[in-house]
Residue frames as a rotation matrix with the C-alpha (Angstrom) as fourth column:
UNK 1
-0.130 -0.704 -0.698 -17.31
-0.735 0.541 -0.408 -7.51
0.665 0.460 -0.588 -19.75
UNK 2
0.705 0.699 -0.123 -17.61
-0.543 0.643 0.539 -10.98
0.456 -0.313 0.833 -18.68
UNK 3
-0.402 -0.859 0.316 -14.68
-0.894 0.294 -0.337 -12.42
0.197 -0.418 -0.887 -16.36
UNK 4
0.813 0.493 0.311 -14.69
-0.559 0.810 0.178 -16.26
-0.164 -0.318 0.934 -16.02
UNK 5
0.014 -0.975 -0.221 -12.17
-0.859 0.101 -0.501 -18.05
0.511 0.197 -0.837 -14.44
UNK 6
0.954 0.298 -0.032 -12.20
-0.275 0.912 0.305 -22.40
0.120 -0.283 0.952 -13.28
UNK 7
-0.210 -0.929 -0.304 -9.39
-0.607 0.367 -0.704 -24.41
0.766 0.036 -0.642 -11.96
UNK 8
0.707 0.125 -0.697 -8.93
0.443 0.690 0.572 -27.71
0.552 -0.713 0.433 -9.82
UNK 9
0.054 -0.918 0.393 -7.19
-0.827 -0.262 -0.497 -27.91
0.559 -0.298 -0.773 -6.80
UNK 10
0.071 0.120 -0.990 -6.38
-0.163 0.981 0.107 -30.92
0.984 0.154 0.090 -5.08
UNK 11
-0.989 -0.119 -0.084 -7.40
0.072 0.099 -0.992 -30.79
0.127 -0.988 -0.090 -1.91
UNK 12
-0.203 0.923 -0.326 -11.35
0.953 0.264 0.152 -31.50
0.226 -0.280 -0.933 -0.05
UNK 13
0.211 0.737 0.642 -13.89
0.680 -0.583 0.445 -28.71
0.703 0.343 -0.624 -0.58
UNK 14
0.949 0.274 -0.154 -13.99
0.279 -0.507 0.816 -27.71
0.145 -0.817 -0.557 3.34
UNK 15
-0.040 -0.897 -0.441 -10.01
0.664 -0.354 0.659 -27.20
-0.747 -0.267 0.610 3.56
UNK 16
-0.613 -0.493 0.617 -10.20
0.741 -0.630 0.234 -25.21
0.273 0.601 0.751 0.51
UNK 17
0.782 0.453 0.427 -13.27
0.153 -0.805 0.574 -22.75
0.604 -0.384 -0.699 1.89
UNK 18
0.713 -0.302 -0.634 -10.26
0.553 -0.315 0.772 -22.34
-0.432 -0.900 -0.058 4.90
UNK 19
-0.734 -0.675 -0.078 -7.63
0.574 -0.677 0.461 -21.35
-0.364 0.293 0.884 2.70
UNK 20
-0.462 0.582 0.669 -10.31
0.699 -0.225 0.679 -19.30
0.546 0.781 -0.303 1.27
UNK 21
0.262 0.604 0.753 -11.76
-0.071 -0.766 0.639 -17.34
0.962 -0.221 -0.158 4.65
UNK 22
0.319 -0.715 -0.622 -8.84
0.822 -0.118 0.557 -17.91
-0.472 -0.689 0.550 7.59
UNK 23
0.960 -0.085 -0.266 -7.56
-0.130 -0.979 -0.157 -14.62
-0.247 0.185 -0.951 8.19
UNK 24
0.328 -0.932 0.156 -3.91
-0.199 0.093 0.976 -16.47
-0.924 -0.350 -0.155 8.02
UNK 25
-0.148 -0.286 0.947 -4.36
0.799 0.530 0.285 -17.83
-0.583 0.799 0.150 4.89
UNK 26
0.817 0.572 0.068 -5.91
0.576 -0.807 -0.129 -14.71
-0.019 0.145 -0.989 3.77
UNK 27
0.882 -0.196 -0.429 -2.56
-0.219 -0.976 -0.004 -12.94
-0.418 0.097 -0.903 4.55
UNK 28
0.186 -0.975 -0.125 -0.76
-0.318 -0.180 0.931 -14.65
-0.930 -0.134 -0.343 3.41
UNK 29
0.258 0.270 0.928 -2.13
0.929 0.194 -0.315 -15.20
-0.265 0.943 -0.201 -0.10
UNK 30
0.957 0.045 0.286 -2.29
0.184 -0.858 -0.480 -10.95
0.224 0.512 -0.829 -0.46
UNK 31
0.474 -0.761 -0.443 1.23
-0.426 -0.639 0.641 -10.71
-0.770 -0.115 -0.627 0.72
UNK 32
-0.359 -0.734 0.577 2.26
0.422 0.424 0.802 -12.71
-0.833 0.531 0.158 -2.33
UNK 33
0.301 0.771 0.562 -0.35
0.948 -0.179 -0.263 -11.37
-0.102 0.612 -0.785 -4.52
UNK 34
-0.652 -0.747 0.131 1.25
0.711 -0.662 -0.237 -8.02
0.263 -0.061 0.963 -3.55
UNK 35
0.353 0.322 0.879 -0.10
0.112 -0.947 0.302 -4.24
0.929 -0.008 -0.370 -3.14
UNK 36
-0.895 -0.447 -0.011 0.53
0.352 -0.689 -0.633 -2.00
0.275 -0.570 0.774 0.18
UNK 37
-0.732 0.538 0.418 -1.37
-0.662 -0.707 -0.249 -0.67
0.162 -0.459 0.874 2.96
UNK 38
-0.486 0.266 -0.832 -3.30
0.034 0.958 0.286 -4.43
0.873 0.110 -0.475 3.35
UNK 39
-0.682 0.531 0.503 -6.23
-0.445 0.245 -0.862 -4.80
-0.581 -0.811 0.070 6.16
UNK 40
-0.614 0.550 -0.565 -8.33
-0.152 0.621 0.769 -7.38
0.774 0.558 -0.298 5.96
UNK 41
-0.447 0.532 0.719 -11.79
-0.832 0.048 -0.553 -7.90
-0.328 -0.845 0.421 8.43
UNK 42
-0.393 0.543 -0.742 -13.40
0.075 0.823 0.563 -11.37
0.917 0.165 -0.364 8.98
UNK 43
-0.536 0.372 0.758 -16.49
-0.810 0.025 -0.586 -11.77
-0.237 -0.928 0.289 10.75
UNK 44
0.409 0.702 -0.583 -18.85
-0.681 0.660 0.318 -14.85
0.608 0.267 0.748 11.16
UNK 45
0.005 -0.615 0.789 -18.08
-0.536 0.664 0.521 -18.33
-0.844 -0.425 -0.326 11.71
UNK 46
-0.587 -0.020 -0.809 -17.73
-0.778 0.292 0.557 -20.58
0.226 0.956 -0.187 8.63
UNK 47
-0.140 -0.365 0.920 -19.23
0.981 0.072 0.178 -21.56
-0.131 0.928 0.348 6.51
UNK 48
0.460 0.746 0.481 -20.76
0.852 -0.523 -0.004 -18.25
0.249 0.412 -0.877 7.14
UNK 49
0.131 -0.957 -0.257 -18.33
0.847 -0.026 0.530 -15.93
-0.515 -0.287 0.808 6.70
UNK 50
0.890 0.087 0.448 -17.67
0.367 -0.719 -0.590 -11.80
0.270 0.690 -0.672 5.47
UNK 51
0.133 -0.981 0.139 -14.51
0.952 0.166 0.257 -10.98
-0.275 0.098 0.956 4.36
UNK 52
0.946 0.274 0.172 -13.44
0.323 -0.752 -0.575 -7.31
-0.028 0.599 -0.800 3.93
UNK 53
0.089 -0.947 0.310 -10.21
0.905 0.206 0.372 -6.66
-0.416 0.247 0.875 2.08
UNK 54
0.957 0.200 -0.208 -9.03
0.107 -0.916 -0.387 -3.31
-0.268 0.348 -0.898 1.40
UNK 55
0.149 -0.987 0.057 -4.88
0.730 0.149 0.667 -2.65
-0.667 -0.057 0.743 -0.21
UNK 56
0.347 0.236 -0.908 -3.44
-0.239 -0.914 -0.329 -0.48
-0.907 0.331 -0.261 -2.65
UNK 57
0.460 -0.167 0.872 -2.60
0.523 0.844 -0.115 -1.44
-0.717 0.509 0.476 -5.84
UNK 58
-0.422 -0.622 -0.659 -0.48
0.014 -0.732 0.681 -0.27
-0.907 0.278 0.318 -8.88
UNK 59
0.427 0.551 0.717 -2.24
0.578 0.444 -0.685 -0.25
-0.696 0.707 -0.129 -12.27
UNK 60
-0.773 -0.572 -0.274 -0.76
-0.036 -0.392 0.919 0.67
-0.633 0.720 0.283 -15.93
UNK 61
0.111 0.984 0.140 -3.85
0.510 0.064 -0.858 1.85
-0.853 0.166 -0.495 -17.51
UNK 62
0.039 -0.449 0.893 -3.99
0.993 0.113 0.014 2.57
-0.108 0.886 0.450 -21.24
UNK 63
-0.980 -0.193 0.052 -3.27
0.196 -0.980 0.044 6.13
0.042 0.053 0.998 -22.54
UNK 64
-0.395 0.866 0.308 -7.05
0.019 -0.327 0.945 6.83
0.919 0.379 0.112 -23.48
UNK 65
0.638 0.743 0.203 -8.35
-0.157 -0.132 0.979 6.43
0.754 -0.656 0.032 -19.74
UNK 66
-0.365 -0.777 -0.512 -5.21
0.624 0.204 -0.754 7.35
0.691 -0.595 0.411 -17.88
UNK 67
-0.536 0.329 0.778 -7.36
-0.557 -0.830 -0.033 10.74
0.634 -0.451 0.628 -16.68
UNK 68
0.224 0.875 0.429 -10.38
-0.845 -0.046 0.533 8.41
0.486 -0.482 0.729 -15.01
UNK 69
0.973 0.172 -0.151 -8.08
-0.048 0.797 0.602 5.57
0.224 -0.579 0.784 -13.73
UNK 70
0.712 -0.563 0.419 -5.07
-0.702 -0.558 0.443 6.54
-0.015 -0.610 -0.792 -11.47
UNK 71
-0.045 -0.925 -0.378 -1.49
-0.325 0.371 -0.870 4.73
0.945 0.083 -0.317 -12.04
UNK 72
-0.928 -0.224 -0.298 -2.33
0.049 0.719 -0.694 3.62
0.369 -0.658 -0.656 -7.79
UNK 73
-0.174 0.983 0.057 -5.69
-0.211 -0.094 0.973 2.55
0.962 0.157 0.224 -7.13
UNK 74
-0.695 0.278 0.663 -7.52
-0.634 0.198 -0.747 1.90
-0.339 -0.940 0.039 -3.26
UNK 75
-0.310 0.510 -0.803 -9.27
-0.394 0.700 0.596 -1.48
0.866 0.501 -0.016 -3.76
UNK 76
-0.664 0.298 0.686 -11.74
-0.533 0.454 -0.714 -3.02
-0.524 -0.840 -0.143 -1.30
UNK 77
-0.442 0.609 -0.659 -13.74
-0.530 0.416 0.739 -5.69
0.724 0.676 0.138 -1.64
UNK 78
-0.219 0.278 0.935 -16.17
-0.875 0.368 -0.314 -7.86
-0.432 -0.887 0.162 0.40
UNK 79
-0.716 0.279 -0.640 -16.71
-0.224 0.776 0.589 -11.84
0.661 0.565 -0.493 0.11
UNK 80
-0.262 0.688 0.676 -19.71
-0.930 0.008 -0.367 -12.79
-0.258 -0.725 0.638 1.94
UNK 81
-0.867 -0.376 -0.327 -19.31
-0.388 0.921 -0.032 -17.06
0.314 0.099 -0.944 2.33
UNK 82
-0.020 0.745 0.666 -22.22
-0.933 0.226 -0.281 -19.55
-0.360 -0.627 0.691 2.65
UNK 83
-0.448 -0.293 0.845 -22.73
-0.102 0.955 0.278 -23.16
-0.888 0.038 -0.458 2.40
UNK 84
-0.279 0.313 -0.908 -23.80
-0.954 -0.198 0.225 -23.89
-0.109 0.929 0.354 -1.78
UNK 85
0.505 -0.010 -0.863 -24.97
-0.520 0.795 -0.313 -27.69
0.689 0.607 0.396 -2.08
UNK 86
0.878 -0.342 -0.335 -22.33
0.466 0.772 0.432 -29.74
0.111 -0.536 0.837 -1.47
UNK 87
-0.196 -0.946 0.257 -19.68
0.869 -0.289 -0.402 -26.97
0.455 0.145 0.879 -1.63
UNK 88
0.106 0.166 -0.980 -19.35
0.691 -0.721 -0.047 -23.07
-0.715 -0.672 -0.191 -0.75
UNK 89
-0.125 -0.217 0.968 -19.68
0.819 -0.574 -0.023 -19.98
0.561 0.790 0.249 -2.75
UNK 90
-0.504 -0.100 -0.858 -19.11
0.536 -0.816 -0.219 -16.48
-0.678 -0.570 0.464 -2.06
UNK 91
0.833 0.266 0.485 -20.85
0.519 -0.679 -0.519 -12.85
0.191 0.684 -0.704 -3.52
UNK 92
-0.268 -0.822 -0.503 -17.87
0.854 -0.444 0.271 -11.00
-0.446 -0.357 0.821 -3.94
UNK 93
0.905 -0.031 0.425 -18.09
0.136 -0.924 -0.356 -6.59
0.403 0.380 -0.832 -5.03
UNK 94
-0.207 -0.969 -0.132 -14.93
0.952 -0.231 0.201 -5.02
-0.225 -0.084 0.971 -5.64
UNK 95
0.912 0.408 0.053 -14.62
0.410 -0.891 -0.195 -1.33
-0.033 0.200 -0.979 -5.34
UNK 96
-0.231 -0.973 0.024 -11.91
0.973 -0.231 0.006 0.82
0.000 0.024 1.000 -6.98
UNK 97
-0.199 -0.561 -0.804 -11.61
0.521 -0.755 0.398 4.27
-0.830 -0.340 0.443 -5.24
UNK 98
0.009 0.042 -0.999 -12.67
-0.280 -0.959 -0.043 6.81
-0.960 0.280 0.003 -7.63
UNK 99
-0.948 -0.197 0.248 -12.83
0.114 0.518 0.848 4.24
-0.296 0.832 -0.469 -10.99
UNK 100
-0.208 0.892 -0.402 -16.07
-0.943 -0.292 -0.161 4.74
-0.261 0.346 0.901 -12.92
UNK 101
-0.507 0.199 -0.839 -16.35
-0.209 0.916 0.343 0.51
0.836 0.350 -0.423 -12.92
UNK 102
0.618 0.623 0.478 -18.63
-0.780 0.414 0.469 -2.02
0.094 -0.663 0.742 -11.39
UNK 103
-0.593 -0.591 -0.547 -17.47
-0.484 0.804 -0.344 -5.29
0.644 0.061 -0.763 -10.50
UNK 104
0.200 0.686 0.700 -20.01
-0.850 0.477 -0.225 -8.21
-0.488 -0.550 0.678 -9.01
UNK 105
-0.123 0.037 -0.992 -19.52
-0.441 0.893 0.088 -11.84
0.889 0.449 -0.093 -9.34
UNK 106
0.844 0.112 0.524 -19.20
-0.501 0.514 0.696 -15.03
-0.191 -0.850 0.490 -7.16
UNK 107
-0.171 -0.983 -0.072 -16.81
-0.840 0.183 -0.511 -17.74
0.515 -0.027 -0.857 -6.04
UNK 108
0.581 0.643 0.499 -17.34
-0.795 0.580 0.179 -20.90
-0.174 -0.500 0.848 -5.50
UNK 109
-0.788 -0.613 0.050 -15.78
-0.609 0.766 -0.205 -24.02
0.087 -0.192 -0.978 -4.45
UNK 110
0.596 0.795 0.114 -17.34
-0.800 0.599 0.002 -27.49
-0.067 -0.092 0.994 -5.30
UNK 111
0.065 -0.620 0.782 -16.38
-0.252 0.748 0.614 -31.02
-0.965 -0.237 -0.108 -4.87
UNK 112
0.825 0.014 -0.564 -14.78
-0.530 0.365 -0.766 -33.05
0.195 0.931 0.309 -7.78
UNK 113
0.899 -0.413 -0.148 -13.21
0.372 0.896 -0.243 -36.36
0.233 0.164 0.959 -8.48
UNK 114
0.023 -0.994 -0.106 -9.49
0.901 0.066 -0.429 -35.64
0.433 -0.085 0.897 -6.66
UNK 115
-0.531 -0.498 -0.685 -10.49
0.842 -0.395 -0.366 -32.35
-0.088 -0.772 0.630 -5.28
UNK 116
0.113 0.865 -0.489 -12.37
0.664 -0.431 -0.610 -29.55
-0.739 -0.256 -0.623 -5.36
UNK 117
0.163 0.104 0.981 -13.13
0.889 -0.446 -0.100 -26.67
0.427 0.889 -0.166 -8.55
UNK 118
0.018 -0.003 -1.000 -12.68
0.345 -0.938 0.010 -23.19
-0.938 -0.345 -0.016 -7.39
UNK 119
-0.416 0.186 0.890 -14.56
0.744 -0.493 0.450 -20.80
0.523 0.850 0.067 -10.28
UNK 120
-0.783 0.026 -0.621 -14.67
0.135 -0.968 -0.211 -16.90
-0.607 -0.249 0.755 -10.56
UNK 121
-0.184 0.304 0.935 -17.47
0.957 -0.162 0.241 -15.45
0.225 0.939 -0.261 -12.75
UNK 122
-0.437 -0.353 -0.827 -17.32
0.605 -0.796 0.020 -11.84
-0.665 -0.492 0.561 -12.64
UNK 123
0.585 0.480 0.654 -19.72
0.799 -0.477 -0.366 -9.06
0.136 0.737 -0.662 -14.57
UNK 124
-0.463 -0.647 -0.606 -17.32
0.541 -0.748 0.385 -5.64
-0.702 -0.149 0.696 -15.05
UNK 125
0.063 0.455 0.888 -18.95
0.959 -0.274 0.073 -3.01
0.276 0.847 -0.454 -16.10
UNK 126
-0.553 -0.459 -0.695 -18.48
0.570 -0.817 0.085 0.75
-0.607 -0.349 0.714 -16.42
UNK 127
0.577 0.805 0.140 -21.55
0.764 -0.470 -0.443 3.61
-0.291 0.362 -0.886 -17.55
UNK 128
-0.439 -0.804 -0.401 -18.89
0.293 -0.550 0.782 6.44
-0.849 0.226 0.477 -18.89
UNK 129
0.920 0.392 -0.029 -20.63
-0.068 0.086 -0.994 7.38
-0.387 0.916 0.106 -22.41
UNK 130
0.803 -0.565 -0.192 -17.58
-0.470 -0.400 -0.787 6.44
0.368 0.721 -0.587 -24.85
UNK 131
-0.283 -0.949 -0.139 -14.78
-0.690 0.302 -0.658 5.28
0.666 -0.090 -0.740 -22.66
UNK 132
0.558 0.386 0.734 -17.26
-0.706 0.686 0.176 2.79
-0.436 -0.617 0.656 -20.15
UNK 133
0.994 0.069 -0.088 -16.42
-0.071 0.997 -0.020 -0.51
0.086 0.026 0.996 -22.44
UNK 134
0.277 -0.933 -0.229 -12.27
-0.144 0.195 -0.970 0.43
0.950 0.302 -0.080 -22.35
UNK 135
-0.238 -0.329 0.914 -12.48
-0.952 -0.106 -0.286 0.97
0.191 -0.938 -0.288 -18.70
UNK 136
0.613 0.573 0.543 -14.37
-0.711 0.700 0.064 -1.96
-0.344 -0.426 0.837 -18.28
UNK 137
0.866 -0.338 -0.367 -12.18
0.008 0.745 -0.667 -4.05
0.499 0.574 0.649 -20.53
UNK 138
0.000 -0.908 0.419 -8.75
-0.504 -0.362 -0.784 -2.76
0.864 -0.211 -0.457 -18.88
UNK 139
-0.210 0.132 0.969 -10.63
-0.959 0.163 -0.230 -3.60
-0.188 -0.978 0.092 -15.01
UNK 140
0.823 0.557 -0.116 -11.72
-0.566 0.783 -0.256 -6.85
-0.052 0.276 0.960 -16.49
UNK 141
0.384 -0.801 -0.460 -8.51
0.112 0.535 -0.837 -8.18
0.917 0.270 0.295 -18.11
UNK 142
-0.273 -0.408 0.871 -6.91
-0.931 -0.114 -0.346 -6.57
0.240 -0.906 -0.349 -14.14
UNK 143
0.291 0.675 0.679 -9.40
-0.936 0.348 0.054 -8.91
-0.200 -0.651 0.733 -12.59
UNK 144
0.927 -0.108 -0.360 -8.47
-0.102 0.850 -0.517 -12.00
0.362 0.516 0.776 -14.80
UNK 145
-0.075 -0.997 0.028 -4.78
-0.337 -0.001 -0.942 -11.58
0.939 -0.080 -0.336 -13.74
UNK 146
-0.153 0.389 0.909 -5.70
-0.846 -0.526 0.082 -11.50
0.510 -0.756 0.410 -10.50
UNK 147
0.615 0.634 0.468 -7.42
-0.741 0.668 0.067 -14.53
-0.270 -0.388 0.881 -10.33
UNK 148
0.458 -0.692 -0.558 -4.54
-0.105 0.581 -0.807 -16.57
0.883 0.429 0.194 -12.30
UNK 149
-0.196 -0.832 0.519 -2.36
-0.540 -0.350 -0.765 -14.99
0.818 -0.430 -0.381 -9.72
UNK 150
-0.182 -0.045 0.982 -4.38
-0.982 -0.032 -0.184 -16.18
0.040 -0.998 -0.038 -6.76
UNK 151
0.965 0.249 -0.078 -5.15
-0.238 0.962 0.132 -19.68
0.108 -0.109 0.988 -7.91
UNK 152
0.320 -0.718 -0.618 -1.61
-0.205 0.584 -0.785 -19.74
0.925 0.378 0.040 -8.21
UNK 153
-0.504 -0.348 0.791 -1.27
-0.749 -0.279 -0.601 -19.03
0.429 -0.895 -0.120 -4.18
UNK 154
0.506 0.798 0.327 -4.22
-0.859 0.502 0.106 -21.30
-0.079 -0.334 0.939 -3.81
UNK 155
0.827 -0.187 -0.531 -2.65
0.133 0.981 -0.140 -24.45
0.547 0.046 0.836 -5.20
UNK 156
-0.243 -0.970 0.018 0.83
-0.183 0.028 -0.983 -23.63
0.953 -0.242 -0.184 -3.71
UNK 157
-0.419 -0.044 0.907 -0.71
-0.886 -0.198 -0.419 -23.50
0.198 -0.979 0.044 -0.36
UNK 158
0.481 0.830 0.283 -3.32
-0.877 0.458 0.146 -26.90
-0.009 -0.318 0.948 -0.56
């Protein structure tokens, strides 16, 4: 499944990479964003920057693949920041604890007229024979929320 998510925010490219890979801004996006048990590492300097985020989350997975995807999941991910152009993009992998899914995409922040784009694009996929494309759909549609959720933290904060 293909995740792809775009939005402006109005604020210059290089403040939004900060709310993007400061460890402050960083917590305080996931404490609105929510889950439990929250550590985040940042190493580098920026633009060049790896983020590792680990939390727990709750999921309400459908009946058919409640057995292969736990009601609280352990989610880490890494973003690994570099300069793109005239903007910044990240590779981001999300791992979920014992989930038979992949997850690989990027992030990227470019300039535009009044401020800057921030787009997800996200491949989700899961090899299961039979139940792979529901898992994948279920982690997919997760992921999409997600992102809604954090652009909403994003603009509130720029």
């Amino acid at each position: 499944m293909k995740v792809h998510v775009r939005h402006t925010l109005k604020t210059d490219v290089a403040s939004a990479l900060k709310l993007c890979t400061e460890l402050k801004h960083q917590e305080a996006i996931y404490a609105v964003l929510g889950g439990t048990d929250l550590k985040i590492k940042r190493e580098g300097r920026s633009p060049n920057v790896k983020l590792r985020i680990s939390r727990k989350e709750v999921a309400n997975p459908p009946a058919a693949i409640r057995k292969l995807v736990p009601s609280t999941n352990e989610v880490s991910h890494t973003e690994d920041w570099a300069a793109d152009g005239e903007g910044f993009s990240a590779d981001i992998a999300i791992d979920i604890k014992g989930v038979p899914v992949k997850i690989k995409g990027t992030k990227s922040l470019m300039p535009e007229k009044g401020g800057c784009s921030v787009e997800w694009n996200f491949d989700v996929t899961s090899g299961i024979p039979l139940l792979g494309g529901i898992i994948a759909s279920f982690a997919g549609g997760e992921v999409e929320q997600k992102l809604e959720e954090e652009f909403k933290v994003l603009k509130s904060m720029a």
